[in-house]
N, C-alpha and C positions, 0 to 999 in steps of 0.2 A: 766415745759412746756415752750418752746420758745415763745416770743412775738412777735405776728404778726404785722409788719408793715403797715398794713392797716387797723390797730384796731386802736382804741380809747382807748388809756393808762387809767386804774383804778387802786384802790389800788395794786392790787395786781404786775400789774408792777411798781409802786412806789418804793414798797416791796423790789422787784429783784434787783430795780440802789441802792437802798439804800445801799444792801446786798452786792452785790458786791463790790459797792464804799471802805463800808469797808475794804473788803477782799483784796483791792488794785489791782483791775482786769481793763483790757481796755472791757468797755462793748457796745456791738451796739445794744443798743436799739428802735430799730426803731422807737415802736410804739409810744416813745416818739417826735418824729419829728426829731432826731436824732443821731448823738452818741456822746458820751461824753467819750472822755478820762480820765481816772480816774487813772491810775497806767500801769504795765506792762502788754503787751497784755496776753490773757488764753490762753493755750499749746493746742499745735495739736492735740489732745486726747479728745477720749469721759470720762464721767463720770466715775471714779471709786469707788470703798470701800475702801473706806482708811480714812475717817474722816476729809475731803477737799471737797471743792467746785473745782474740777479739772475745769470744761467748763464755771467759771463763771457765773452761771444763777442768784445765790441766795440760792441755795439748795443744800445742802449736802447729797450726796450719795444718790440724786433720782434716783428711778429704783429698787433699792435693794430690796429685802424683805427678811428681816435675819429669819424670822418665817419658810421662807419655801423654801430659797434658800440654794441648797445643796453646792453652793461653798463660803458662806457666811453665813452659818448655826449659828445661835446666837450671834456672830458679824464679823464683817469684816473679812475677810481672812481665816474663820476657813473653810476648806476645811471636807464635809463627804470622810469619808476613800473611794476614788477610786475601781470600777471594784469589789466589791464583791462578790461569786461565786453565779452563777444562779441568780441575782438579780441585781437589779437599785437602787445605792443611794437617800435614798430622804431624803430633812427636815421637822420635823412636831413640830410646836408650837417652834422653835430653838432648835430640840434636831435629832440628824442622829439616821436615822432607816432605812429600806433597805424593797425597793418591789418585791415581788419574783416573777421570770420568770415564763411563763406559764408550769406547769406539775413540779412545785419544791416548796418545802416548808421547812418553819425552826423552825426545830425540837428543837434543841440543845442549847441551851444556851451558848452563850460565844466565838463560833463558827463564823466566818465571813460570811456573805452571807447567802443563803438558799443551805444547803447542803443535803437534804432528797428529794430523789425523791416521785413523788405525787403517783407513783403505787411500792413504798416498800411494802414490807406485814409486816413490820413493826407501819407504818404509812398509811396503806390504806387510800388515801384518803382526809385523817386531821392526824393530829398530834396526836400522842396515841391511833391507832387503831388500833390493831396487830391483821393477822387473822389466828394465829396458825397456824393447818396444812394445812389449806384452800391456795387457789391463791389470788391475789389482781385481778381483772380486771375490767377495765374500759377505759375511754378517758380524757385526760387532757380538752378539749372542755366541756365534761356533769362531768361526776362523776365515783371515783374507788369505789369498794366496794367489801368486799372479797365475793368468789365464791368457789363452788368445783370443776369447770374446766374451760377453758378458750373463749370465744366465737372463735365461727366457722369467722377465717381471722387472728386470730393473735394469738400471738409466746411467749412461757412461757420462760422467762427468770429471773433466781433465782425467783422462784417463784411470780414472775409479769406477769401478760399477757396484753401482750406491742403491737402496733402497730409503726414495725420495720421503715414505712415510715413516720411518722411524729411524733414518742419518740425522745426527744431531750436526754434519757440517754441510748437509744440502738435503735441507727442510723443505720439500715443498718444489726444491727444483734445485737447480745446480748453485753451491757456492751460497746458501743461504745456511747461516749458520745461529745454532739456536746459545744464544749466551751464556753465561755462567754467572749469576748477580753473588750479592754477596750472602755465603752460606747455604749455596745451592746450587744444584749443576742442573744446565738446562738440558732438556730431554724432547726429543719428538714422537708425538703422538698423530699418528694419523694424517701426517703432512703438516701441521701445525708447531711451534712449538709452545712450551709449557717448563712448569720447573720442576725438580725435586728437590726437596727441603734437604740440607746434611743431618744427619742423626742427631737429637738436641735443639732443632731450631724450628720455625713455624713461619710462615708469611702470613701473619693476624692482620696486617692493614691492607692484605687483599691489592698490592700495589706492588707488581711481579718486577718493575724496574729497581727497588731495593732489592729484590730478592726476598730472602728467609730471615726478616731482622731481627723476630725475637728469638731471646734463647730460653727453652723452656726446661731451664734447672735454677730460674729465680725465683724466691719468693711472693713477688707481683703474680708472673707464669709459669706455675709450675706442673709440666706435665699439657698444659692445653693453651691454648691464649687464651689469658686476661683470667686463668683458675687462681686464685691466690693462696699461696701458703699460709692461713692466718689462724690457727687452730686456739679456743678461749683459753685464756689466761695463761697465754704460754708464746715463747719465741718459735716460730718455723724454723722450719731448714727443709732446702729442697734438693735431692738428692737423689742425679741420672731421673726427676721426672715424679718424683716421688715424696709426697707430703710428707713428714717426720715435726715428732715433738722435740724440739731443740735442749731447752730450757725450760722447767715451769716457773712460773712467776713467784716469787717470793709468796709464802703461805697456799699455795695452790699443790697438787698431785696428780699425776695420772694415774689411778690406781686400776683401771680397768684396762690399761693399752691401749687405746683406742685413738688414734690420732682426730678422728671425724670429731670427737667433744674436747679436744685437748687436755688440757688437763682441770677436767672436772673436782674433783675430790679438792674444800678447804681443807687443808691441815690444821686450824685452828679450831678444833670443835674436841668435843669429850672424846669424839668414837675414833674421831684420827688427829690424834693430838702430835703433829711433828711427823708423823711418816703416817702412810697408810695400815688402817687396822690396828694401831693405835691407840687403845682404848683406857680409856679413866675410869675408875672403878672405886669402891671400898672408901680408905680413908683419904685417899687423893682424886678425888670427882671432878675437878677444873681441870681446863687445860690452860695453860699460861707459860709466857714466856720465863722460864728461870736459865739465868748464868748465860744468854744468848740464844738459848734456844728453846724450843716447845717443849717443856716437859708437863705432865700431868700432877698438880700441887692442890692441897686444902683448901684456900681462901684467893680471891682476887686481890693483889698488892694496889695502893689508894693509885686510883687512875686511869684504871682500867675495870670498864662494866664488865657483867657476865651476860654473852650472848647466846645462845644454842649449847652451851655446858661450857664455853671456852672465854676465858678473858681476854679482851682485845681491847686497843685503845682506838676507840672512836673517830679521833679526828685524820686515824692511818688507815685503818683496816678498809679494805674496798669493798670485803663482803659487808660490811656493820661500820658502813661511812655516816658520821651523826648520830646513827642511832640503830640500837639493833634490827639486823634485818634488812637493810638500806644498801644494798648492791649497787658499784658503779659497773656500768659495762666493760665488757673486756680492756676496749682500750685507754679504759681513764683511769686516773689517778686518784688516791682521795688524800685531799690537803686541807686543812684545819676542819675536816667533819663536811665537808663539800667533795662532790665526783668531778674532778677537770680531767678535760681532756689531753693528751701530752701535745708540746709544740714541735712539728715536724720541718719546719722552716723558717729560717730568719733572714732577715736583710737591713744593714744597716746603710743608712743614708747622711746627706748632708747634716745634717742638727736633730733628725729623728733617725727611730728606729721601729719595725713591724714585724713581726711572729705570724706562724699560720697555725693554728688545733691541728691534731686528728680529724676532729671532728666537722673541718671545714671552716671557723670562727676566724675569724683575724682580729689581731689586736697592734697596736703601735704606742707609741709614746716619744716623748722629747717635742722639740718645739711644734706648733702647730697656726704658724704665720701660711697664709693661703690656702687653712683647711686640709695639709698634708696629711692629719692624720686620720679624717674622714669619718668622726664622730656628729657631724651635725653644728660644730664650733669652732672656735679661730683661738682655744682655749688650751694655753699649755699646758703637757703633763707631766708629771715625773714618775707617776705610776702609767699600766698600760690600761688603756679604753680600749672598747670594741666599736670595730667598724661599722659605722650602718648600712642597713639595710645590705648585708652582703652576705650570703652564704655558700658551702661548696666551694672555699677555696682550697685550691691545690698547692698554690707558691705564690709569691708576693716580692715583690721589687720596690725600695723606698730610693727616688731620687733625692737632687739637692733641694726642689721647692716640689714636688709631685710625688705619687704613688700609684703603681698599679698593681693589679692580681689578677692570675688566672683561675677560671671557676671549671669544675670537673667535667663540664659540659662543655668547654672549651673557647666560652663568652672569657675577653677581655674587659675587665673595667678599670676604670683610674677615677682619681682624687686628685687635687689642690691646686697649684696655679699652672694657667694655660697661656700666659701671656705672648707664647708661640707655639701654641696648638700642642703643646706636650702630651697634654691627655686626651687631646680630639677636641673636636667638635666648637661650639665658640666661642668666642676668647672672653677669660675673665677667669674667676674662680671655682671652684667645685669643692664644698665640705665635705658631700658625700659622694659616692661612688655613682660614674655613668659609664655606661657602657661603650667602649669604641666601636666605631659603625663600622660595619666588614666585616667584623673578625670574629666566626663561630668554630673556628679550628685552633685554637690557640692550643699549644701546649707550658709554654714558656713565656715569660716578658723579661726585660732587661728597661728601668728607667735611669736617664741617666740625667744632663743639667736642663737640657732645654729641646730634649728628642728622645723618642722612645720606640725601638723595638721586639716586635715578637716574632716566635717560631710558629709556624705551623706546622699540626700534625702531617702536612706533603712533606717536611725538610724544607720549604721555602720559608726566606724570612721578609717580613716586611715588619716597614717604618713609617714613620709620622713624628711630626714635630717641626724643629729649625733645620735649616739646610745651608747656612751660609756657608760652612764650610765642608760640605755634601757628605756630612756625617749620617744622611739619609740611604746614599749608597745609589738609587737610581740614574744617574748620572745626568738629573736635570739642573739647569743653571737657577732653579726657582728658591726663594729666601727659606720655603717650607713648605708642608701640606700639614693640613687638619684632618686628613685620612689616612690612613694605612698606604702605602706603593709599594708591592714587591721586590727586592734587590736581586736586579737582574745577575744572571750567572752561579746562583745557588740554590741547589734542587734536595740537596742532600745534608741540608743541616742537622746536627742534632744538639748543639749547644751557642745560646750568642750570648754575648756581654756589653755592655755598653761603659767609654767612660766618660768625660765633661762632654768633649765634640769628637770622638772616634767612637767605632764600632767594630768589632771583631763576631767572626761565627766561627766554629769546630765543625768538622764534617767529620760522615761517618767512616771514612780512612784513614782519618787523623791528620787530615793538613787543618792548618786554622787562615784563614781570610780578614783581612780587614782591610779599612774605608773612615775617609774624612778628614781630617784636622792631623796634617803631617810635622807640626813646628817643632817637635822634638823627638824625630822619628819612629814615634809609638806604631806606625803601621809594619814596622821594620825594613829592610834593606830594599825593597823592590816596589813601590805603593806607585798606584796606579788612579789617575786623576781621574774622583767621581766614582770609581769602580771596586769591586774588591779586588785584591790581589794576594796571592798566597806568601804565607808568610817564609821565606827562602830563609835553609837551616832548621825549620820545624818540622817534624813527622812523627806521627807516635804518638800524637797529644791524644790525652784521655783526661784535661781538663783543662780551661783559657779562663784567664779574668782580667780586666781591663779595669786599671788602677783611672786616677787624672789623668793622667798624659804617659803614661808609661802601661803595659802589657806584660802577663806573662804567662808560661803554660807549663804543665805536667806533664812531661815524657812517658813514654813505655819504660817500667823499668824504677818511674819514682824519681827523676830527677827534674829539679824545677830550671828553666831558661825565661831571664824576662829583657825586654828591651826598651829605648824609650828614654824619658827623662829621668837622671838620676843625681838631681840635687843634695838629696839628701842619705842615700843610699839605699834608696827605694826598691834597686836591680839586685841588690845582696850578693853585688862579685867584690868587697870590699875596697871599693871606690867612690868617686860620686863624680865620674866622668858618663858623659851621656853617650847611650849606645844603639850603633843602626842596626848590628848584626846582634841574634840574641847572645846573652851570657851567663851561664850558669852561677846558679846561687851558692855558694861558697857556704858549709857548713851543715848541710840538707840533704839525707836521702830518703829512699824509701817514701816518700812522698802521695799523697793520695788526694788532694785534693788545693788549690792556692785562690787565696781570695786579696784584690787589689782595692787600697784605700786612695787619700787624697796623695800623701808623700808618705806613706808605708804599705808595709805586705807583708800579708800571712799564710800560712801556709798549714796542712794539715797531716803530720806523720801517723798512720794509726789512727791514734784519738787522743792522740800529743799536738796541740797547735805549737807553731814555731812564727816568729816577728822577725820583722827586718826594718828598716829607714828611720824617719821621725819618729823622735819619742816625743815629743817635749808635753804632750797632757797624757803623759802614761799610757798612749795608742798600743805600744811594744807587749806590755803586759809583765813583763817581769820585773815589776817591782822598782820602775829608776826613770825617770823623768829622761834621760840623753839616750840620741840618738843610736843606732848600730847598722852597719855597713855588711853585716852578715846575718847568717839568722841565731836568732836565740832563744831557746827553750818559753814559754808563757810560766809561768809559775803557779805551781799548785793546780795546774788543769790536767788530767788525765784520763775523761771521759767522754771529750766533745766528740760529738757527730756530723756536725757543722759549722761552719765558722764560715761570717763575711766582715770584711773590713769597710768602715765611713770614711769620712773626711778624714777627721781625729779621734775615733772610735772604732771598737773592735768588740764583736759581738761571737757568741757561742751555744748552738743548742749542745746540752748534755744529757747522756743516757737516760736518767731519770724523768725525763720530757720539760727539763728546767731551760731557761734560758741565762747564761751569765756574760756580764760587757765592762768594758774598761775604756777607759780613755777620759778626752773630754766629757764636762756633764752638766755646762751650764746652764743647757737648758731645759733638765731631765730626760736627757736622750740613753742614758744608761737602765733609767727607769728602776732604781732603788730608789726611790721616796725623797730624795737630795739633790741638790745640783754640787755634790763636791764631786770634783777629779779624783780617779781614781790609777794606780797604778797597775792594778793585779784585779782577776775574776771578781766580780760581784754580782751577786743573783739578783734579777731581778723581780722585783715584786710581785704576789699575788700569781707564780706559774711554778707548777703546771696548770 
């Protein structure tokens, strides 16, 4: 539970700085009079299960309850098996067991869901009641019980006497049965069927064959679809549905309670110098930072103005960014006396790399041969430029010669070379960003060497680009298309990846699919010429990335499986034999997230990255130019939020909204100001 800045610190906040201090966390603890930096700031993110103190409070994986939480059932990450038939996952004492829809019961042992209707004359009723040659009749509301004819209104069906307008297994007429998508039991109204949502969840895209896909305890939807938990100057947390102030942001308070203004109250000012109420007075009138923290002192020490009664240093303070008085908005950052906004996404590519703001901006850096980084020039850089004329980006994709981004509105656009229709339209170059034709539902893109696709808000994916090796996916024998084509067979996407000439998607049950370019079995053990085909041995996946020629995915649970080429130990099972069936990465749990390079892979514990394959331009991260066959810790990184892998680079957004990369850097694709190689984290330039 957060510490109220207008309380009187006790043990138990004691507890908290203690706790954190260890954990190496920047914590603002109000109620102690102020904040105390202690290590690197806590990541954007509310609390997880993962066996981390994610938000810094002190506590580990508060919120959870593994007893009874079904996506966390007995310990962290173990997910009850999704969408059961006629029934709702639950957890009881840590063990999945399923609650059955109203008018369904489970008979069967062994069987998923509840698959017995409640008016079988097999099971009148309860389970084991069979009523020979009798009828069952009754109501899912009172009670079935067998009968030897049917009540006067309703309809004998296989010997059931069913009421056609609200039997959810004969809707309408006999043996017509109202489904169960996922996170919702269907129900009959009226002769029609319809859904109800499970407790927690919403159907916001209005497209009843998902089902109930959001869950409305995220900070995106919390409590309604699309409400965002985002209260000023302070981390959310959304909790059974319900806005709450997480965290407030370094020098900020809530001093009123109030979740609707978050936490309003600077704590750098005379009247609340370091906690709430607070006040400077007499012979100590400043408020200034002393010994770490906000204490109220005589004079401003050289370097800090005095702004509203309180000394602050200018080129940090977000309220007095530049100059007193000069507030960045909630979600930017103030960096040398400037308000940026933090970066939310990265993607590293071929010989460049590209970032996305908060605030929708995209910037890139590193080579910029075919206009890939989409400045207006052909002009490389070692710092990041911004992209033209592009706003409202959401994510961003840097292939080996091209670039694309998705814009909030759900327009795809791309950059740089089209030499086969990579980024649409006709062939040649593009500095700056155009738009792909068709595609105003985009949620995601994926660019990969010479083909590119995206998701659509349906769950369907489509492609464009080269097809020689029908890394397109529509199972046409044509060289390419310069449009988008739907890839037949997937309805239900919610993650794709692309790598040189294959293509992988994740659907929303967790099996992953992939298409194209089989030479060193990256499709894994069962690939299906032209077509997707499900990757046999994977289930559970809750994240895919598709390296060069090799594949891997996140399990339920945290463990990472990749398959694929493994020349150089790219698959991280401490070999470099190539593999059809997946094989788990040796040295890696708890896992959250894996991103695939040219001949290595990274992967994401926490906000711990871990490396595996080719090192040889310091891709690995820790510190050593030679290769590794398992995975092994990055060095000195403990805050990243995301991390994607390039060719021979390896990129990382960290809490602070910074971006930091390593690896190769000759062409300023790491984007410190250099073209040296680097072995370990380096920030790059001019971000947040």
């Amino acid at each position: 539970m957060p510490i109220s800045p207008h309380r009187t610190p006790g043990s138990a906040a004691l507890l908290v700085l203690a706790t954190a201090v260890l954990a190496g966390c920047s914590v603002d603890v109000h109620g102690l009079g102020g904040v105390v930096d202690s290590g690197p700031p806590c990541p954007l993110t509310e609390e997880r299960c993962n066996g981390l103190d994610d938000d810094c409070d002190g506590m580990v994986d508060e919120g959870f309850d593994l007893l009874r939480d079904a996506l966390n059932c007995g310990t962290c990450g173990f997910v009850c098996p999704e969408d059961p038939d006629h029934a709702a996952p639950i957890c009881v004492a840590g063990t999945c067991e399923v609650s059955c829809d109203l008018g369904w019961l489970d008979c069967v042992a062994g069987m998923p869901g509840c698959e017995t209707s409640i008016s079988d004359p097999r099971h009148c009723g309860r389970c084991g009641n069979p009523c020979g040659g009798l009828v069952c009749d009754g109501s899912p509301t009172t009670t079935y019980m067998c009968s030897e004819t049917c009540t006067e209104g309703r309809t004998l069906c296989s010997s059931s006497c069913v009421d056609v307008a609200t039997d959810t297994a004969h809707c309408g007429g006999c043996d017509n049965v109202c489904a169960s998508p996922p996170h919702a039991s269907g129900i009959c109204l009226a002769s029609t069927c319809d859904l109800s949502c499970d407790s927690g969840y919403a159907d916001c895209d209005a497209r009843p064959t998902n089902g109930c896909e959001q869950s409305l305890a995220t900070v995106a939807s919390c409590g309604m679809c699309d409400v965002a938990c985002a209260p000023d100057h302070a981390i959310g947390t959304c909790t059974t549905g319900t806005c709450a102030v997480a965290r407030c942001d370094s020098g900020w308070g809530d001093c009123d309670d109030m979740t609707s203004n978050g936490c309003e109250t600077s704590l750098t000012t005379s009247s609340n110098c370091g906690g709430c109420g607070v006040a400077c007075s007499g012979a100590t009138p400043l408020c200034n930072t002393v010994g770490g923290m906000r204490a109220c002192s005589a004079t401003c020490p050289s370097g800090l103005d005095l702004c509203s009664g309180g000394c602050v240093d200018t080129d940090t303070d977000a309220a007095h960014c530049g100059r007193c008085g000069t507030a960045c908005a909630a979600a930017e950052r103030c960096v040398d006396g400037n308000c940026r906004s933090p970066i939310i996404d990265v993607s590293a590519g071929g010989s460049h790399t590209c970032a996305v703001r908060a605030t929708g901006e995209v910037l890139c850096w590193g080579s910029n041969a075919n206009g890939r980084l989409g400045d207006g020039t052909k002009t490389t850089r070692n710092t990041p430029v911004t992209v033209a004329m592009l706003t409202g980006a959401v994510q961003v994709s840097a292939g080996v010669d091209h670039t694309c981004a998705v814009r909030r509105t759900g327009e795809v656009l791309c950059w740089g070379r089209n030499n086969r229709s990579q980024t649409s339209g006709t062939a040649g170059e593009y500095v700056e960003p155009h738009a792909v034709t068709g595609l105003t539902d985009g949620v995601e893109v994926a660019a990969g060497a010479e083909h590119t696709c995206a998701l659509r808000s349906s769950g369907i994916v489509a492609c464009w680009g080269r097809n020689d090796q029908e890394q397109l996916g529509d199972g046409s024998a044509t060289s390419g298309h310069s449009a988008p084509v739907d890839v037949p067979g997937i309805t239900d996407a919610v993650q794709i990846t692309v790598g040189d000439k294959h293509s992988c998607a994740r659907t929303r049950s967790g099996q992953v699919l992939c298409w194209g370019l089989n030479d060193h079995h990256q499709l894994g053990p069962d690939p299906m010429p032209g077509r997707p085909a499900v990757v046999t041995g994977i289930s559970g996946a809750i994240d895919v990335t598709a390296g060069e020629s090799h594949t891997c995915a996140v399990l339920t649970g945290g463990t990472v499986q990749c398959w694929g080429f493994n020349s150089e130990g790219q698959l991280g099972d401490d070999s470099t034999s190539e593999r059809t069936d997946p094989v788990i990465v040796e040295g890696l749990t708890a896992a959250v997230q894996v991103a695939g390079g040219g001949l290595h892979t990274c992967a994401r514990r926490g906000r711990v990255p871990w490396c595996w394959g080719r090192g040889d331009e310091g891709q690995l991260g820790y510190g050593s130019t030679t290769d590794r066959h398992t995975a092994i810790m990055v060095s000195g990184l403990s805050d990243a939020i995301d991390i994607d892998a390039g060719d021979k680079h390896t990129c990382a957004v960290v809490a602070t909204g910074g971006v930091v990369c390593w690896g190769e850097n000759a062409t300023g694709r790491l984007g410190d100001g250099t073209t040296t190689r680097r072995s370990s984290p380096t920030p790059v330039a001019d971000l947040p």
